[in-house]
FITORTOR-994811 format. One record per atom (N, C-alpha, C): chain; atom name; x, y, z. Coordinates in Angstrom, 3 decimals, padded with zeros to 6 digits. Example, Ala and Ser with C-alpha at 12.3 -4.5 7.8 and 13.67 -1.06 7.14 Angstrom:
REM residues 2
REC mol atom        u        v        w
REC   A    N  013.190 -005.690  007.800
REC   A   CA  012.300 -004.500  007.800
REC   A    C  013.200 -003.300  007.800
REC   A    N  012.850 -002.250  007.080
REC   A   CA  013.670 -001.060  007.140
REC   A    C  012.900  000.030  007.870
END
This chain:
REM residues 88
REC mol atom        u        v        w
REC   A    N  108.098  116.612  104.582
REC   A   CA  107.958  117.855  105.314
REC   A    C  109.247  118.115  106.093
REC   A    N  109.681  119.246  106.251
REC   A   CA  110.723  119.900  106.953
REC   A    C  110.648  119.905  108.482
REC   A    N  111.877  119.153  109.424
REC   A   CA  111.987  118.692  110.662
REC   A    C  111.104  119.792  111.467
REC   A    N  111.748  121.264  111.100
REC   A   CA  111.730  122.153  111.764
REC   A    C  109.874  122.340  111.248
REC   A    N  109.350  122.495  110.634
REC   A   CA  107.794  122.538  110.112
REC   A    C  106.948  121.745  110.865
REC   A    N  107.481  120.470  111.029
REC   A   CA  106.766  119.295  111.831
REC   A    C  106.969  119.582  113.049
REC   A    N  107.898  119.786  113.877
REC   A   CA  107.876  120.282  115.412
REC   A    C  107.007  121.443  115.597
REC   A    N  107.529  122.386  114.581
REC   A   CA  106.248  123.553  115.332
REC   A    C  104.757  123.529  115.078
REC   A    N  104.178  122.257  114.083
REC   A   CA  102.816  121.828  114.349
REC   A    C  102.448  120.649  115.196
REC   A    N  103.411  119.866  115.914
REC   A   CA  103.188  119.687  117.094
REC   A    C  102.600  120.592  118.194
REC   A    N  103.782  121.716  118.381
REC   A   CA  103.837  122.386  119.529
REC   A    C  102.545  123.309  119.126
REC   A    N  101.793  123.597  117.901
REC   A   CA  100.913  124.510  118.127
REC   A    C  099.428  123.961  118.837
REC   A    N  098.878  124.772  119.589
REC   A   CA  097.735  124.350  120.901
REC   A    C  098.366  123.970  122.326
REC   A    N  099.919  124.084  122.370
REC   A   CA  099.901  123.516  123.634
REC   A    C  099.967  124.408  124.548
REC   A    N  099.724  125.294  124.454
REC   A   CA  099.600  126.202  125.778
REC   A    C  098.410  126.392  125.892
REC   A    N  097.095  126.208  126.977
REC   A   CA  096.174  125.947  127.197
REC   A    C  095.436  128.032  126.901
REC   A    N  094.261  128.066  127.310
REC   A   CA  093.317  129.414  127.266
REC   A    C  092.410  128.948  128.407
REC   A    N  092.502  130.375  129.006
REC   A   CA  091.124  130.476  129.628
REC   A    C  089.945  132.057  129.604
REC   A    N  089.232  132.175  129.821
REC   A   CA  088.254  132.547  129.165
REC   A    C  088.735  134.137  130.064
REC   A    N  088.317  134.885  129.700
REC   A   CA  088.893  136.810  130.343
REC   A    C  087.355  137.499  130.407
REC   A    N  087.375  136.647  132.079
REC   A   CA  085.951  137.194  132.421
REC   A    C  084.727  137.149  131.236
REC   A    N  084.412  137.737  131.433
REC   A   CA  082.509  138.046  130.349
REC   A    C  083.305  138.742  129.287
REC   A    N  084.244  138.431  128.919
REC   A   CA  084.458  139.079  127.337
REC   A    C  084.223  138.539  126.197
REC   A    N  084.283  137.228  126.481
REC   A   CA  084.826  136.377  125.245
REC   A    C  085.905  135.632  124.927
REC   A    N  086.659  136.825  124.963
REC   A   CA  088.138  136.533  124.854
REC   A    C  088.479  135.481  125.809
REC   A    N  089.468  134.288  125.072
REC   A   CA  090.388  133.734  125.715
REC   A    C  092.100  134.163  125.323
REC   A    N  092.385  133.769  126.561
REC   A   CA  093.768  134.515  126.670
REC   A    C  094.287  133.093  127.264
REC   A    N  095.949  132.561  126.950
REC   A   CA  096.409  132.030  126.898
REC   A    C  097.130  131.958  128.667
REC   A    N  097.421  130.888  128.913
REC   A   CA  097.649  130.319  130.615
REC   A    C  098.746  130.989  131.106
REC   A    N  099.700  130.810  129.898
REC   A   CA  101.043  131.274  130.168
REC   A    C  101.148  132.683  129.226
REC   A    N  102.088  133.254  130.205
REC   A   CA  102.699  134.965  129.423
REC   A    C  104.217  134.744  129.063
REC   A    N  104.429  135.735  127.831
REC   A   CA  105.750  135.398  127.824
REC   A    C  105.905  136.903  128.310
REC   A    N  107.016  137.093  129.145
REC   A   CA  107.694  138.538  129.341
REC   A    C  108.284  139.266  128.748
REC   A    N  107.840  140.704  128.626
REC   A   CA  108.631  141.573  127.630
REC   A    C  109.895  142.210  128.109
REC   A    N  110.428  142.319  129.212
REC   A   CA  111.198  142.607  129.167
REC   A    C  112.693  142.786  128.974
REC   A    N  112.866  141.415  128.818
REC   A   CA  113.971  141.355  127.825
REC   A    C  114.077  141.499  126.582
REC   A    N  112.814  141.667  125.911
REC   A   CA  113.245  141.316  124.254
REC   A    C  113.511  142.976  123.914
REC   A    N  113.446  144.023  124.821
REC   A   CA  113.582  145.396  123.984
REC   A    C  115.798  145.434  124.263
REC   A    N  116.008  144.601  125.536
REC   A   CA  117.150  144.717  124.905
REC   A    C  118.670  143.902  124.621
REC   A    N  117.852  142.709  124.210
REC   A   CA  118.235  141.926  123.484
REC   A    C  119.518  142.459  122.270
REC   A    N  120.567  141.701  121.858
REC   A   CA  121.324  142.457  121.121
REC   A    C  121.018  141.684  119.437
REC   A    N  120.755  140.666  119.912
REC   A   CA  120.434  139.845  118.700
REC   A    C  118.477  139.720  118.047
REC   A    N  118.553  140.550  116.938
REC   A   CA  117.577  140.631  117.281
REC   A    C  116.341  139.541  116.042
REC   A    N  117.312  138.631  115.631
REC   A   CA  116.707  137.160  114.735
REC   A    C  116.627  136.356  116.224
REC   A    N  116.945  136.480  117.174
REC   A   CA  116.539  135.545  118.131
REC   A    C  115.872  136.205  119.029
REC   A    N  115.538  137.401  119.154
REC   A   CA  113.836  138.070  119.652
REC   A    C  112.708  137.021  118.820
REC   A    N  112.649  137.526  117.492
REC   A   CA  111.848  137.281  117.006
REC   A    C  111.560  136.127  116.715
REC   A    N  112.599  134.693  117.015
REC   A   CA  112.168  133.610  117.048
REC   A    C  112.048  133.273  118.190
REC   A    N  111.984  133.907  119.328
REC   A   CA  111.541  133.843  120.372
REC   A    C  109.953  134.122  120.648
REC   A    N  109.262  135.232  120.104
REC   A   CA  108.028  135.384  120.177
REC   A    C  107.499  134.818  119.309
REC   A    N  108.329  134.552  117.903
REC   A   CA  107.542  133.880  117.099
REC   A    C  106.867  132.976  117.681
REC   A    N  107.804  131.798  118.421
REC   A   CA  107.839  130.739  118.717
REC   A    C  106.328  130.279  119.859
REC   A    N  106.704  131.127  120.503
REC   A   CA  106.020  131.577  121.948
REC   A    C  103.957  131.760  121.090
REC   A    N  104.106  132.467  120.069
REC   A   CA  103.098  132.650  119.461
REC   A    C  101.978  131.463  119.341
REC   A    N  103.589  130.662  117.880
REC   A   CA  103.270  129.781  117.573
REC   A    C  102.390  128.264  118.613
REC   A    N  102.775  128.557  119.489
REC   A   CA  102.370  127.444  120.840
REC   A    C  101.341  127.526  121.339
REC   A    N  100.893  129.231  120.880
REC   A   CA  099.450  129.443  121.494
REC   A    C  099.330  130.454  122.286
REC   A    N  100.675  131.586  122.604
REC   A   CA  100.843  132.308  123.545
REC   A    C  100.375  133.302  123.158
REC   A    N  099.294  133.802  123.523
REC   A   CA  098.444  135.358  123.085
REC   A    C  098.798  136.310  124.635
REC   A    N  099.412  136.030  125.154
REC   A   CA  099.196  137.371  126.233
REC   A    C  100.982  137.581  126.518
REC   A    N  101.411  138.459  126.514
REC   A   CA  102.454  139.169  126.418
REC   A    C  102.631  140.473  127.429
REC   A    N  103.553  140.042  128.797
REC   A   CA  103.909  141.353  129.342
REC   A    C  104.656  142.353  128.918
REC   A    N  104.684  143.578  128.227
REC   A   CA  104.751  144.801  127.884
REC   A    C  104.531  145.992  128.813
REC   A    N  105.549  146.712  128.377
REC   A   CA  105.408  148.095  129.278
REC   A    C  106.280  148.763  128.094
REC   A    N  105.700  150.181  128.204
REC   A   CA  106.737  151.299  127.938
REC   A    C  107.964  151.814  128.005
REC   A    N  108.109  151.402  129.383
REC   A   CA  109.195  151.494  130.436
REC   A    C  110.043  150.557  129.801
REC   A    N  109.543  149.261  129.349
REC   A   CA  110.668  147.962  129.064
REC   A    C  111.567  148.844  127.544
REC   A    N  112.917  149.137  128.008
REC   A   CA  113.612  149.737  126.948
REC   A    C  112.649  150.752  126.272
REC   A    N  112.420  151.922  126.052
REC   A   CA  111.568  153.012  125.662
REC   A    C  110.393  152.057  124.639
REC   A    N  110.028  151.387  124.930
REC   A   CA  108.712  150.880  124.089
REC   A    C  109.701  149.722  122.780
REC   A    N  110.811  149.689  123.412
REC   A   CA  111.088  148.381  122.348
REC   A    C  110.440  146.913  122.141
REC   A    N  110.040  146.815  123.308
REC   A   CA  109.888  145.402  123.336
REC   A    C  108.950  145.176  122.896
REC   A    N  107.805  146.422  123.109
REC   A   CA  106.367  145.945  122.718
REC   A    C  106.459  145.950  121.185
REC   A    N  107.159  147.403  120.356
REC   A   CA  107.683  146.915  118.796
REC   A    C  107.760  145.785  118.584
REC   A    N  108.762  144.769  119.016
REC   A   CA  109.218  143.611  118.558
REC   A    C  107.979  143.136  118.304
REC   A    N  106.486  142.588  119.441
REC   A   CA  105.860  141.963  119.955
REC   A    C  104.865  142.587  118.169
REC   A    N  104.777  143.596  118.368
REC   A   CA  103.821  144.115  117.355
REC   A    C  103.946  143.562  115.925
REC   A    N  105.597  144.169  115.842
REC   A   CA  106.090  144.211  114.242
REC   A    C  105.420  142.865  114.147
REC   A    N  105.946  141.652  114.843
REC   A   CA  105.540  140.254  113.971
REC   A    C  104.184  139.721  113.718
REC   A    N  103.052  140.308  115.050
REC   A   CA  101.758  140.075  115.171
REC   A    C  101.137  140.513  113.596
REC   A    N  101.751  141.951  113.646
REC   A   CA  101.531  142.943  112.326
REC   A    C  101.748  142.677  111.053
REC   A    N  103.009  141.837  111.124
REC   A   CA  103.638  141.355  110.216
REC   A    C  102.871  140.254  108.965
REC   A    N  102.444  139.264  110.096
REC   A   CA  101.504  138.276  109.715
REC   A    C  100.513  137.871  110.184
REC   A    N  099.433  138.754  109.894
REC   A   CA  098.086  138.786  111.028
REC   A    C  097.122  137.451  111.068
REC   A    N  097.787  136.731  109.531
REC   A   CA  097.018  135.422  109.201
REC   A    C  097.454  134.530  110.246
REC   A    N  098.799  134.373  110.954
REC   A   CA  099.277  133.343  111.884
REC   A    C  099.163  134.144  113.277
REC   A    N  099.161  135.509  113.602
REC   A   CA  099.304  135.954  115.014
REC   A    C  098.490  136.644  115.485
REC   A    N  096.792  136.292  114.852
REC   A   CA  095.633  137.208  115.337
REC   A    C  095.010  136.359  116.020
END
């Protein structure tokens, strides 16, 4: 197996969940922030940035409109969207 394959199934589960009130939903401990990734210049290291962040377990994501005219939340989307089998 590939170095890089084996580290990121380590790291997947380690960011803990807790439960979002009477919904159901669990939502993840830690957030990653959107506001840098709308303006980021490089944008293969956005996306292995949230990938990454994903991959660990990170379901909650600060987003705004405001962050660069709605870039950041794009980024956040395109990849969720992208591959709904790994980021739903």
């Amino acid at each position: 197996m590939q170095p890089e394959i084996e580290q990121r199934k380590r790291m997947a589960g380690l960011v803990p969940h807790r439960p979002l009130g009477r919904t159901g939903i669990q939502g993840s401990a830690l957030a990653l922030g959107g506001y840098h990734l709308g303006s980021a210049r490089n944008q293969q290291e956005v996306n292995d940035i949230v990938a990454r962040a994903m991959e660990s377990g990170v379901n909650f994501f600060d987003n705004a409109w405001e962050y660069h005219n709605g870039h950041s939340e794009e980024v956040v989307d395109h990849l969720r969207f992208s591959k709904p089998e790994r980021y739903s």
